[in-house]
Backbone as CSV, one residue per row, in Angstrom:
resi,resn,N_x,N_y,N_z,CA_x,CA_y,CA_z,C_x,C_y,C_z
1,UNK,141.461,41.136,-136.222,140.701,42.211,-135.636,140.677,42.019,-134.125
2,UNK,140.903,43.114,-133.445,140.775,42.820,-131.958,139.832,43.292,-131.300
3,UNK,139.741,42.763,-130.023,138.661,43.063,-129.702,138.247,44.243,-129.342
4,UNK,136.866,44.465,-128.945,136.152,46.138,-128.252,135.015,45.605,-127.463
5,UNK,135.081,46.567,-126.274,134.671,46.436,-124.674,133.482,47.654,-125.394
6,UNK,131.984,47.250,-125.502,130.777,48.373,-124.949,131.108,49.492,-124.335
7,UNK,130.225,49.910,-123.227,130.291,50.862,-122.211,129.436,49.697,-121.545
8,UNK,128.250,49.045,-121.593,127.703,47.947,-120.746,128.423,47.282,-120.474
9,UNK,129.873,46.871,-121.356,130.907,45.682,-120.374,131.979,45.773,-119.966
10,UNK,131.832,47.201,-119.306,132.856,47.841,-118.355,133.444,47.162,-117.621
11,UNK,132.509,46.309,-116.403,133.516,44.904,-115.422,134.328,44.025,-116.346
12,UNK,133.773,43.687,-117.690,134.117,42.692,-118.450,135.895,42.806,-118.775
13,UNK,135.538,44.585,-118.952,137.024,44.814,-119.878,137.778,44.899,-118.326
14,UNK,137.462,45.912,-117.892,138.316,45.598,-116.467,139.322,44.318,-115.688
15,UNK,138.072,43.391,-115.958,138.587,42.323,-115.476,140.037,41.421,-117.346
16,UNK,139.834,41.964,-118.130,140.051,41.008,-119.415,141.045,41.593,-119.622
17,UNK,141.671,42.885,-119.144,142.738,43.738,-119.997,144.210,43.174,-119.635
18,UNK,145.234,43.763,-119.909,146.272,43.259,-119.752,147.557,44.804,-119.278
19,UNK,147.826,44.952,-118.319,148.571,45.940,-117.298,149.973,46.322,-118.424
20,UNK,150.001,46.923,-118.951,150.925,47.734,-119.851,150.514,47.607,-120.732
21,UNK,149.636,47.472,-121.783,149.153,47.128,-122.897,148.235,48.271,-123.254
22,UNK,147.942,49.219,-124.492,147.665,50.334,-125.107,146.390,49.556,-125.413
23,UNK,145.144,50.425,-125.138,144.041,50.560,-125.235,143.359,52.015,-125.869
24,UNK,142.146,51.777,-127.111,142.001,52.937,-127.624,140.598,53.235,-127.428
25,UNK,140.669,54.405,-127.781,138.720,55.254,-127.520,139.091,56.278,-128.602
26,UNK,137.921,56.199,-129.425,137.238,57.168,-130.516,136.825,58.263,-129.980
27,UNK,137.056,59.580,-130.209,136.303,60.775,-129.905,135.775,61.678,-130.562
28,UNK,134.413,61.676,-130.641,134.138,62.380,-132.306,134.090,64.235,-132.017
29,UNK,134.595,64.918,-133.003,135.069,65.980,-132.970,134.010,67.284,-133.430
30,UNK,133.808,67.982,-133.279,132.641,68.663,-133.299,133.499,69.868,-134.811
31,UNK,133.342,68.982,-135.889,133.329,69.575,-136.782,133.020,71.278,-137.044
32,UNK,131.737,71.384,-137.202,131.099,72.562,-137.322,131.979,73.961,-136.833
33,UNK,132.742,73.550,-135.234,133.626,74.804,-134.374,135.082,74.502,-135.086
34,UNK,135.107,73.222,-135.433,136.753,73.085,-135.773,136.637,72.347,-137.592
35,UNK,136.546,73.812,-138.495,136.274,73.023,-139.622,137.104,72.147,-140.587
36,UNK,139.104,72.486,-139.819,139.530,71.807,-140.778,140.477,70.683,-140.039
37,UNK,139.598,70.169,-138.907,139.929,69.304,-137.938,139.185,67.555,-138.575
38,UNK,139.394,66.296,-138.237,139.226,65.410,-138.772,137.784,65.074,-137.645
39,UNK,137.038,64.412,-138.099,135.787,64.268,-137.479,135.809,63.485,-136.369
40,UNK,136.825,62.297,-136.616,136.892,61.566,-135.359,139.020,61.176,-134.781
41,UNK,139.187,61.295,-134.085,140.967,60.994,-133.542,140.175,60.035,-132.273
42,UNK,141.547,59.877,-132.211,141.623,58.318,-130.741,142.398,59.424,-130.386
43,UNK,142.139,58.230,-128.760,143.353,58.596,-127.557,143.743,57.343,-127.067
44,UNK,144.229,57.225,-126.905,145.462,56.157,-126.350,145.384,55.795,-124.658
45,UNK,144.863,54.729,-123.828,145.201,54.524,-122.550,146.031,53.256,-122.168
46,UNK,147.024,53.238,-121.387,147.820,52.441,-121.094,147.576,52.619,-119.189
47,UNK,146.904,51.217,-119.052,146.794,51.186,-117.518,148.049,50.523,-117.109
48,UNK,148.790,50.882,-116.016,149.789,50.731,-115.177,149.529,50.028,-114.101
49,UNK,149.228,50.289,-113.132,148.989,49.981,-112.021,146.852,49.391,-111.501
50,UNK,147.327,49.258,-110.151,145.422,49.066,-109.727,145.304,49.997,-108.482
51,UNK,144.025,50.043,-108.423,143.374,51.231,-107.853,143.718,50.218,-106.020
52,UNK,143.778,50.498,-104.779,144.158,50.335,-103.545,142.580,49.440,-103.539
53,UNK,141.201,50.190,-103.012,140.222,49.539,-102.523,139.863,48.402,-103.529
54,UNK,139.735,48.647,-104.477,138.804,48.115,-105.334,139.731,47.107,-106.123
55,UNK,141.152,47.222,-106.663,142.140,46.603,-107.585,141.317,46.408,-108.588
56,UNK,140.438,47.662,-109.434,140.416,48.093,-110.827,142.016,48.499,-110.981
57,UNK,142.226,47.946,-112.568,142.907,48.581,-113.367,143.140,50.175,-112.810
58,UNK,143.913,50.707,-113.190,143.790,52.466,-113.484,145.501,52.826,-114.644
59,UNK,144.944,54.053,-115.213,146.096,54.563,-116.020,147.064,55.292,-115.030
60,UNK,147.985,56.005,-114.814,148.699,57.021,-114.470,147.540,58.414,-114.403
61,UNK,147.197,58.529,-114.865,146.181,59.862,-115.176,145.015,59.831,-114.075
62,UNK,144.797,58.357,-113.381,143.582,58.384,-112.421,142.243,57.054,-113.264
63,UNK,142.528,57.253,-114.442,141.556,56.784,-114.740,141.076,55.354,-114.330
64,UNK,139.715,54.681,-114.263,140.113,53.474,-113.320,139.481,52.916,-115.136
65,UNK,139.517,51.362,-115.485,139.256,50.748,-116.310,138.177,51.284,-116.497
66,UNK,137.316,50.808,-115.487,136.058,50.743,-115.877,134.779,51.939,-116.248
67,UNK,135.541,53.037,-115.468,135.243,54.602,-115.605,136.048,54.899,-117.269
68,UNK,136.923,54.409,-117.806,137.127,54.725,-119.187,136.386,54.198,-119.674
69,UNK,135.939,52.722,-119.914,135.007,52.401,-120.938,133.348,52.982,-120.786
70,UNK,133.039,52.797,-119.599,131.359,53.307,-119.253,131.355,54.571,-119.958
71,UNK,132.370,55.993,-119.504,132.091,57.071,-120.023,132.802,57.687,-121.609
72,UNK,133.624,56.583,-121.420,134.056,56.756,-123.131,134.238,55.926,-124.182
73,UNK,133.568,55.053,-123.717,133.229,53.747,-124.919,132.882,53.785,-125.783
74,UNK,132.844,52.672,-127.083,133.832,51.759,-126.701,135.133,51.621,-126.508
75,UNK,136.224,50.798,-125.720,137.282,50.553,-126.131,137.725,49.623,-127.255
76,UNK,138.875,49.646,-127.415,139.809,49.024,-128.614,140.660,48.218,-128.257
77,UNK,140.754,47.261,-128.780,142.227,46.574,-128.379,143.234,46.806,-129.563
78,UNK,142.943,47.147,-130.571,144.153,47.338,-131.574,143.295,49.388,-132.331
79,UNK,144.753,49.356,-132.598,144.952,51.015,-132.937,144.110,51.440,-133.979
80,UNK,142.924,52.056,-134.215,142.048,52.682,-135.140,143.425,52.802,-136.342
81,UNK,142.896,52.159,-137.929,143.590,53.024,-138.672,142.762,54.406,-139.650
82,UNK,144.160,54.663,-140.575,143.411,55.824,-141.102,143.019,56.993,-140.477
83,UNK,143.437,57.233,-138.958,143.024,58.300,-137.771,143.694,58.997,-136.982
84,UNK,143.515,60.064,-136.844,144.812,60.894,-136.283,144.785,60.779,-134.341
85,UNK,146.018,60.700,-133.985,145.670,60.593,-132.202,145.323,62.192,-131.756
86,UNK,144.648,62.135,-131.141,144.423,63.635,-130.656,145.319,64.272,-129.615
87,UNK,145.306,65.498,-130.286,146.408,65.761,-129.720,148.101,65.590,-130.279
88,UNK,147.412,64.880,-131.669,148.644,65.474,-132.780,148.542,66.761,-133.318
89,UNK,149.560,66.892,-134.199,149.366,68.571,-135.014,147.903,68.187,-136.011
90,UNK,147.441,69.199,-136.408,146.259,68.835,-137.539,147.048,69.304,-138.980
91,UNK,146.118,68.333,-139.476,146.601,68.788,-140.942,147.113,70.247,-141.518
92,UNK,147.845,70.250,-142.548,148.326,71.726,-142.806,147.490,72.205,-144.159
93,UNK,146.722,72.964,-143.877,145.343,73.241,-145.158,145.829,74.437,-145.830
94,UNK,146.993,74.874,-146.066,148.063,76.181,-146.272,148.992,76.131,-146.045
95,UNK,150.123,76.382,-147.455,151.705,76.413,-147.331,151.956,77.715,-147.642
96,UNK,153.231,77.647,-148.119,154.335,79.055,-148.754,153.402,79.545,-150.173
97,UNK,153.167,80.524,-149.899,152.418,81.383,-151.463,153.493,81.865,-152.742
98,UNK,153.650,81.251,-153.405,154.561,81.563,-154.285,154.298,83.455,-154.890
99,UNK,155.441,83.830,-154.579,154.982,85.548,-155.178,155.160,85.945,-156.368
100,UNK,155.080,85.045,-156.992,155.673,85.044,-158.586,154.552,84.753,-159.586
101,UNK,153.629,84.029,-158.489,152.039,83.414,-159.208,150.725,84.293,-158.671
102,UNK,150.008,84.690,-160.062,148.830,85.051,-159.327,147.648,84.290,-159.412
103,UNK,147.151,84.828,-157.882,145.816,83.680,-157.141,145.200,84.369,-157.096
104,UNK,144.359,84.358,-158.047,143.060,85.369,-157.892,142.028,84.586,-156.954
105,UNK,140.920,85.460,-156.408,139.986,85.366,-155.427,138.810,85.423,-156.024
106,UNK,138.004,84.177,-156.262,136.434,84.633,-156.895,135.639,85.297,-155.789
107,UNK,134.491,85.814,-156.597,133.261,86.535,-155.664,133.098,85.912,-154.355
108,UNK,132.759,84.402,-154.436,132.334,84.113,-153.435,133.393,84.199,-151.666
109,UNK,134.715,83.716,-152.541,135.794,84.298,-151.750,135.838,85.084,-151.040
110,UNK,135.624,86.663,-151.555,135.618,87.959,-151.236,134.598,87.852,-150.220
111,UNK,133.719,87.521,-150.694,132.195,88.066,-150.091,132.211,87.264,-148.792
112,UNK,132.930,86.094,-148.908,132.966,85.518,-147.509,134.270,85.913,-146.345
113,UNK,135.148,86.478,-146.925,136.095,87.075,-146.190,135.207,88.500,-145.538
114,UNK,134.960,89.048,-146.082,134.071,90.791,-146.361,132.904,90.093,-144.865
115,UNK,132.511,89.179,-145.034,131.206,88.549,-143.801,132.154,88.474,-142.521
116,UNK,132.701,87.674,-142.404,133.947,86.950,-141.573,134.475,88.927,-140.657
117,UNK,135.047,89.882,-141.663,135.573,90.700,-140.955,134.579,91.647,-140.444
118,UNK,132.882,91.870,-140.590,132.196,91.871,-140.369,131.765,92.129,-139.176
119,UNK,131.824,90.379,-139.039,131.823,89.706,-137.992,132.062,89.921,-136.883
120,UNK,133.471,89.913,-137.292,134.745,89.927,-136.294,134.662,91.385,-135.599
121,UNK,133.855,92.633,-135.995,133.846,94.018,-136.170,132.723,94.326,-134.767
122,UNK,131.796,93.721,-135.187,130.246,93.793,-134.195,130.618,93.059,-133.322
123,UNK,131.404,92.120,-133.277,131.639,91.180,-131.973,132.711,92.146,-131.315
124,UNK,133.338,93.030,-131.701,134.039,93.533,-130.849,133.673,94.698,-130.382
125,UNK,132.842,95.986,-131.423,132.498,96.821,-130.481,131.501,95.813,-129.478
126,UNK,130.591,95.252,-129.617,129.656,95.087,-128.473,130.385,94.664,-127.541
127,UNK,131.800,93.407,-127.227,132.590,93.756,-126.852,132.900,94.773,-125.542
128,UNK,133.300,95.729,-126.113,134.377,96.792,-125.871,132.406,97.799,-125.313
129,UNK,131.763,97.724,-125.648,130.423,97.994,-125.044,130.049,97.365,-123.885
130,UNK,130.154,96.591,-123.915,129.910,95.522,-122.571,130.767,95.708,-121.580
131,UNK,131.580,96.154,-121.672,133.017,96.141,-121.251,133.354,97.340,-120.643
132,UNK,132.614,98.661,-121.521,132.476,99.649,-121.103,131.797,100.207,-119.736
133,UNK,130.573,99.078,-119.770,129.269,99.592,-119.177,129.886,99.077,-118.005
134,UNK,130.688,97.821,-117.671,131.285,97.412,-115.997,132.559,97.543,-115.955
135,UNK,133.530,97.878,-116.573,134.393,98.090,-116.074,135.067,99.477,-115.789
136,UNK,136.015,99.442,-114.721,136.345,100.915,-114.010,137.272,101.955,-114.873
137,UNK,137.992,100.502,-115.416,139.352,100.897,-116.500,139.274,101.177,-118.038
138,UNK,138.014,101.419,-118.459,138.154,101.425,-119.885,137.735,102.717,-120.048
């Protein structure tokens, strides 16, 4: 098991890391907006170089060591398993529908599609209302 840097031992990791070497951070995913997204993915930092004043660590991206772990801690020293990197494709929750088979739709199905377009209906006149009332072109 390897090790993981707090957000309190930001100097610690700074000073402990090793200059080409892949470092990870957990980011938990706000389910609820993205429902068929995984709850938590990593991201991946690989510091390169050091910062001029200070000779913190930093990635290519700007990031300095110690500003990754404080604001996105903890870090990782070995790769989360079981977890997708963010910023991969997401799972595929729907393939090819065979047209030869029938898929029927229970009530609840319906009734939640029937809400959904609804939805989608009032959000757009008000919309296209809002839209009306300031703009020159509609």
């Amino acid at each position: 098991m390897g090790k993981t840097w707090q957000p309190s031992e930001a100097k610690n990791f700074a000073k402990q890391l090793d200059l080409g070497k892949p470092y990870y951070v957990i980011a938990d995913i706000a389910v609820d907006r993205t429902p068929y997204e995984d709850p938590q993915m990593y991201s991946e930092y690989v510091f390169t170089c050091r910062l001029p004043f200070t000779n913190n660590p930093c990635t290519d991206g700007g990031y300095s060591a110690e500003t990754l772990c404080r604001n996105f801690g903890p870090v990782y020293e070995d790769k989360p398993r079981n977890m997708r990197r963010l910023g991969s494709p997401g799972p595929q929750i729907a393939g090819p529908v065979d047209p030869n088979v029938v898929h029927p739709l229970d009530e609840a199905e319906i009734a939640g599609m029937e809400k959904r377009v609804g939805d989608a209906d009032r959000r757009r006149t008000g919309a296209k209302a809002k839209a009306g009332r300031w703009s020159l072109f509609s």
